[in-house]
N, C-alpha and C positions, 0 to 999 in steps of 0.2 A: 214503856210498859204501862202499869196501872199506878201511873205518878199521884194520881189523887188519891186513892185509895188507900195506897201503903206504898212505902219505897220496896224495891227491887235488889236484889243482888244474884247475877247469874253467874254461873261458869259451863263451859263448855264442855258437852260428852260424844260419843260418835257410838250413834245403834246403827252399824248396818250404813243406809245411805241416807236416812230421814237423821235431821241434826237433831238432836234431845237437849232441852236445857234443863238443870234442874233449878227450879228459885225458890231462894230461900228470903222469907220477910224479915227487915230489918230490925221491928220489933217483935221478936217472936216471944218475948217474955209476957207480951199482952196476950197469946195467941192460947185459946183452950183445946184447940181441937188436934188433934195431931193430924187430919187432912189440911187443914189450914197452917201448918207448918210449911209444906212442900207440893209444887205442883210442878209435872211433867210437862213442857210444852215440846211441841215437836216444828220444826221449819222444815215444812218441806214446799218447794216452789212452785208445783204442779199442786200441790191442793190448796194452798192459797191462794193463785191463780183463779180456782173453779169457784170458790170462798166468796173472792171479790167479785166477782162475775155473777154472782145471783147477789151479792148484797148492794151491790153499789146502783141496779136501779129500785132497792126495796129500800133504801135510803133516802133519793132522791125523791120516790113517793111519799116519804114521811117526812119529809123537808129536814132531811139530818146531813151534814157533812157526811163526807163521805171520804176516812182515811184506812188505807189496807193494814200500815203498820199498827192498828188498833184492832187487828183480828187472830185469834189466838187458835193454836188448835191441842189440848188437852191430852194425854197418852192416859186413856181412862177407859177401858169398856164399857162404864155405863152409858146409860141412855141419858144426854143431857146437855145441856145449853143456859149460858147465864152471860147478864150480862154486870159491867161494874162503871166503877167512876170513871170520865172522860170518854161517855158510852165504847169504853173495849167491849166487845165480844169477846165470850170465849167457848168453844165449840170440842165436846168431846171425841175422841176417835169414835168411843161406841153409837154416838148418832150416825156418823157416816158411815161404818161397817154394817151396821144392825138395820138402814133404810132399805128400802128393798127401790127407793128409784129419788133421784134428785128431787122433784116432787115434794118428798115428807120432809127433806134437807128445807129445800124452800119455801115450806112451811113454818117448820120450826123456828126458822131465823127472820120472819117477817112476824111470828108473836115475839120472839125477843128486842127485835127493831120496837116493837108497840110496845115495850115498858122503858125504854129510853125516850121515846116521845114523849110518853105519859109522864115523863118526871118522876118514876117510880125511884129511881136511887136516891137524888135529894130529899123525897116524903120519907122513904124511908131509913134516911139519917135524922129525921126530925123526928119520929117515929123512935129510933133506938134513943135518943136522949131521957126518953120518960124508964129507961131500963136502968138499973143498976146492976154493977160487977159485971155486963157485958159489953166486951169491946166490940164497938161496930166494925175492928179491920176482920175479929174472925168470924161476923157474920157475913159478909163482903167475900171473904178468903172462900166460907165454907158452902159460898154458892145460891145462897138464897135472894140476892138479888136478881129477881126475874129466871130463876133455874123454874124448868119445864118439867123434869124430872122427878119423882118421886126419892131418887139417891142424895140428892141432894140437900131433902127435906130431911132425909136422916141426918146428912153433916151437920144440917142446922140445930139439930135436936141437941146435938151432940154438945155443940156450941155454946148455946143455950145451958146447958145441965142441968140443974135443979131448978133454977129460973121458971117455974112452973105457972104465973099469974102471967110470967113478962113474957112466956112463947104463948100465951092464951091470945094476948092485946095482938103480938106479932101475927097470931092467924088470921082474926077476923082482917088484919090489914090486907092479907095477903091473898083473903078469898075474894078480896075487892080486886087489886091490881090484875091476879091473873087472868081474871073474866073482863075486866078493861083490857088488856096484852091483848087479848082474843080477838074480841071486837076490833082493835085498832088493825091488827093483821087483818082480817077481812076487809076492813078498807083499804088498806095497801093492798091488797091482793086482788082489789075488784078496779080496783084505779089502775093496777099493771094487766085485766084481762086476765087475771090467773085464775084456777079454782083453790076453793079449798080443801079441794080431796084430798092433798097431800098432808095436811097440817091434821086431818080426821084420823087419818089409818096413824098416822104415828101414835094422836094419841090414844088411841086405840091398842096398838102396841103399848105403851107407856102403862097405861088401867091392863091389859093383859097379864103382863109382868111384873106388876105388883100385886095383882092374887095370886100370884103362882106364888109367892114371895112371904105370902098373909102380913105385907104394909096395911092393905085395906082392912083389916081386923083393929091396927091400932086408932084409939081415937082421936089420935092427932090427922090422920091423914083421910078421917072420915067427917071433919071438918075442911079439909084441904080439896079446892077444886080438881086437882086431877083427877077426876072420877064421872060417873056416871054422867051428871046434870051439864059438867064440859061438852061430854062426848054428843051428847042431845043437841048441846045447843049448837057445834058445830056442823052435826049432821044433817040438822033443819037449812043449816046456810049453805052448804051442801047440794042439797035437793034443789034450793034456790035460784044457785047459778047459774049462768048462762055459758057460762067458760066451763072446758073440760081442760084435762090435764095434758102436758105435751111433753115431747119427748128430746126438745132442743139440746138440752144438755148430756140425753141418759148414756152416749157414747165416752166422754168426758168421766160420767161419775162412773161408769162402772169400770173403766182405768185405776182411776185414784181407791177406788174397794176393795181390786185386788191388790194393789200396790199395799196398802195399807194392813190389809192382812196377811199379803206376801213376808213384809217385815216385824208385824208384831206377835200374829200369833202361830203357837207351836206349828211344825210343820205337819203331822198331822191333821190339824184341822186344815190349811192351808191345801192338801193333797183330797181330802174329803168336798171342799169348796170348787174346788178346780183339782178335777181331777186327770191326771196325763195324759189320759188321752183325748181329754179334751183340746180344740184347737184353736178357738178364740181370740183376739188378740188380749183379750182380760186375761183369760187363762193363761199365754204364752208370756203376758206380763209376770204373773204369780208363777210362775215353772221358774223364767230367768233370777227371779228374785231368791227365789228357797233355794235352786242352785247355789246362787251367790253365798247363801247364808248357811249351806254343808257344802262349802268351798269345790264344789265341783266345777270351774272354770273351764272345761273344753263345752261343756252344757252350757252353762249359762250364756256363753258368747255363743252357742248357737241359737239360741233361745232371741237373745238381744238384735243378733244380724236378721234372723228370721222377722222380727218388727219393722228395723229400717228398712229392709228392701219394700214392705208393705207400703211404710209411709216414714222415706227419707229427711223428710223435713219436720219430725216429729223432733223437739232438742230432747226431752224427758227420756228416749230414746239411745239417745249419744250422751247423755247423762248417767242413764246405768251402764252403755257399756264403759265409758271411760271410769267409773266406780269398781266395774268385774277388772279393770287392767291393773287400778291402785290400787287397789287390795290384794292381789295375787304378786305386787312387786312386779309390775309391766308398766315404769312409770312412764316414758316415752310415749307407751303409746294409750295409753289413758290420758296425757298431754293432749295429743291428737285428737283424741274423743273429746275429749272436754272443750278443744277450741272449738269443733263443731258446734257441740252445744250453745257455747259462748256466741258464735255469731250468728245462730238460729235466735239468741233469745238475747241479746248485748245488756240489757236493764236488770237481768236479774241479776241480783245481789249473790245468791251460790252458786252462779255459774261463776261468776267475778272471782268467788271463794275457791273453786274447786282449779279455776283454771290457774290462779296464783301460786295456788299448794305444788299443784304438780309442775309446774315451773320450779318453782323453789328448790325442788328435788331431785330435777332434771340437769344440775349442772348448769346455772343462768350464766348469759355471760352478763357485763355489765351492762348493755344496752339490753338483755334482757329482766335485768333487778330493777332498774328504771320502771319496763310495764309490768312486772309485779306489785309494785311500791302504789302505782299506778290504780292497778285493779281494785288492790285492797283499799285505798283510800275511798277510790267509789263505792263498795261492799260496806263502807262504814260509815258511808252517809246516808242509805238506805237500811242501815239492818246495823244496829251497834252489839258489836260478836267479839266475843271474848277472845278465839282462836283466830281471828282475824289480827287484834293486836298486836299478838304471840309474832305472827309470821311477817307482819309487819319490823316488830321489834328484831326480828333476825333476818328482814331484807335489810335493812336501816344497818346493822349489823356488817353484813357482807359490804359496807361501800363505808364500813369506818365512821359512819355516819353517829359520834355517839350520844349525840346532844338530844336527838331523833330517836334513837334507839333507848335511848332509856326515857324518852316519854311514852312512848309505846310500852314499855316494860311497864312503866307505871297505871296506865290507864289498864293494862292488861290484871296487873296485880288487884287495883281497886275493884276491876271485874270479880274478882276472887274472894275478896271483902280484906285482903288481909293490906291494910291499911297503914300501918307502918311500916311492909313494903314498899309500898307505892310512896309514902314521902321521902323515903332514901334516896328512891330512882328521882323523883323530883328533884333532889337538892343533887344528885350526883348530874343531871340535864344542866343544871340552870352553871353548874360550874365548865361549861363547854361552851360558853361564851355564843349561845344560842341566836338566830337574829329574832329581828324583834316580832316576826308571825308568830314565832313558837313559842317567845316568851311571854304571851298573850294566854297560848292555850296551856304555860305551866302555871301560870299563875291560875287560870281558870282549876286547873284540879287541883294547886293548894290549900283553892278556895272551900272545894268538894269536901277535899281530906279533913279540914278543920272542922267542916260542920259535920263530918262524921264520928271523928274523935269527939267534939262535944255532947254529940248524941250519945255515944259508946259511956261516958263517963255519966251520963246522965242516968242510966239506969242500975 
């Protein structure tokens, strides 16, 4: 996660079929903001996929590494994007529900690529040291590093408080970086043959919804470039290009849109968006999903088969039906689904997840605990998950295995924060005469526990 920034503590929840973590900062007693307390992230495979796929060659253009587990995607309907320490990304739902085409997505995250080039987060740790009584983790936390969005300027405000000379120093800093972000996005954008129409209309949207909102009345944010002289100078570059806008990906994003708002917002809106009798494969996406989520299971599975005969070799596909089977208690053949899946896409980490679950439940025999034990281990070298532990700790379980099991119990619990848990399961592993792999990685989370308890006593 955002190991530079601030430590991490997650645990596991289940919205529907999008995984929700929620994290919590480890020092939250620095923290002012009550946004900067907690943040929604959501994994889901299929929008990460599309994520990486437009960032990884606007990376490459910016001469940045390029790692996916450092891309986040936010359960926030606003409009906004930021990025933090160890250049993570982090990408609201509301950008990608509220874009009208890949495009402004693609824009958006090639001006947020241009404040990680630009060394905008270091400047501005050097930057908050001239502040007092403000922690740089809940300026960080509340989104102002390199956030695009006008919402975010509020978190900072927030942040901030009375601070009233030291968010004056923070503007002027930040009416520099975001017109630097700009500029640097248009060279990544003109180096990939891209236009900048995409990056114009959003923020265009963005200055639209903040007068509806009267942000532009406050004068904090009539010092703040999101505004008029942005949208000019984008528009000029704009006019300029020689690239126009394509449509490579719009099949892709308008999947994952309604996917997204299939499971997050009310079903009326959802029914309003795509509406039944619409027939689309977006639409028939959002039908099967709001199914699923007013448990209508003979719909929804028609909805879903109606997909795969379209396009059999879709996994995202056999992903939700095998989700409409585990949910309705059809574990066997959500099994079924989900191996599909599994060997349409073998690398992803929640297919790894989903297909281990439904094993697990299914009655394994022991040569089947073996490839669950299996799966999950792969699931947790790609994606460290708290519910992954969990079922780990009770495959490890089923084979008696308890030296194993209760290191997993452990690392499970440390997921959870509760930390003299986890050194119980520690010393209760280490007395099962462990070999010597495992007693590498007990000692590894003794190690963990101790500088957490140091910390915990610290404050």
């Amino acid at each position: 996660m955002v190991a530079k920034a601030h430590k991490l503590t997650q645990f596991f929840l289940s919205s529907f079929g999008l995984t929700v973590f929620v994290i919590f900062l480890s020092n939250l007693c620095l923290l002012s903001s009550a946004w900067a307390q907690s943040m929604r992230l959501i994994s889901d495979e299929e929008t990460e996929l599309f994520l990486a796929d437009i960032l990884r060659p606007i990376y490459k253009s910016a001469n940045i590494p390029f790692n996916r587990d450092k891309v986040f995607i936010v359960q926030d309907p606003s409009l906004n994007a930021f990025v933090a320490d160890g250049n993570n990304m982090f990408v609201h739902t509301g950008t990608l529900v509220s874009a009208d085409n890949y495009n402004q997505v693609e824009g958006v995250l090639a001006h947020e690529t241009g404040h990680i080039q630009g060394g905008h987060i270091l400047r501005l740790k050097i930057k908050s040291k001239q502040m007092q009584n403000v922690s740089l983790v809940s300026l960080i936390a509340a989104g102002i590093a390199g956030a695009v969005s006008g919402r975010a300027d509020v978190g900072m405000a927030i942040a901030l408080g009375s601070q009233t000379s030291a968010l004056h120093h923070i503007i002027r800093y930040q009416v520099q970086e975001e017109r630097s972000a700009d500029e640097a996005a248009l060279s990544i954008l003109s180096k990939l043959k891209k236009s900048p129409e995409g990056l114009l209309e959003f923020m265009k949207k963005i200055q639209h919804q903040n007068m509806l909102s009267g942000i532009e009345e406050s004068s904090y944010f009539r010092t703040h470039p999101i505004t008029a002289e942005r949208v000019a100078f984008l528009s000029d570059a704009a006019k300029k290009t020689p690239f126009v806008p394509n449509d490579a990906l719009s099949k892709r994003f308008d999947m994952i849109k309604a996917k997204l708002v299939a499971f997050l917002y009310p079903p009326e809106t959802v029914r309003k968006l795509y509406p039944l009798n619409a027939s689309s494969q977006a639409a028939l996406y959002a039908h099967a999903i709001l199914n699923l989520r007013e448990f209508k299971i003979n719909e929804a599975l028609h909805d879903v088969n109606t997909l795969i005969e379209q396009n059999p070799d879709n996994p995202f596909f056999w992903e939700l039906k095998g989700q409409i089977y585990f949910e309705s208690g059809q574990v066997h053949n959500a099994r079924i689904a989900y191996q599909k899946a599994y060997n349409l896409l073998p690398n992803a980490s929640a297919f790894q997840l989903n297909l281990a679950q439904a094993m697990l439940e299914d009655s394994p025999s022991p040569k089947e605990i073996n490839t669950i034990i299996s799966l999950l281990n792969k699931s947790l070298v790609k994606s460290k998950n708290a519910y992954a532990w969990l079922m780990l700790a009770q495959a490890y379980g089923m084979q008696d295995n308890m030296a194993y099991a209760n290191y997993a119990s452990a690392e499970f619990s440390l997921f959870l924060g509760e930390i003299d848990t986890a050194e119980k399961q520690v010393r209760e592993a280490q007395k099962q005469n462990p070999p010597a792999t495992l007693e590498k990685k007990l000692n590894d989370i003794d190690q963990r526990i101790k500088q957490l308890q140091k910390k915990r006593a610290s404050f």
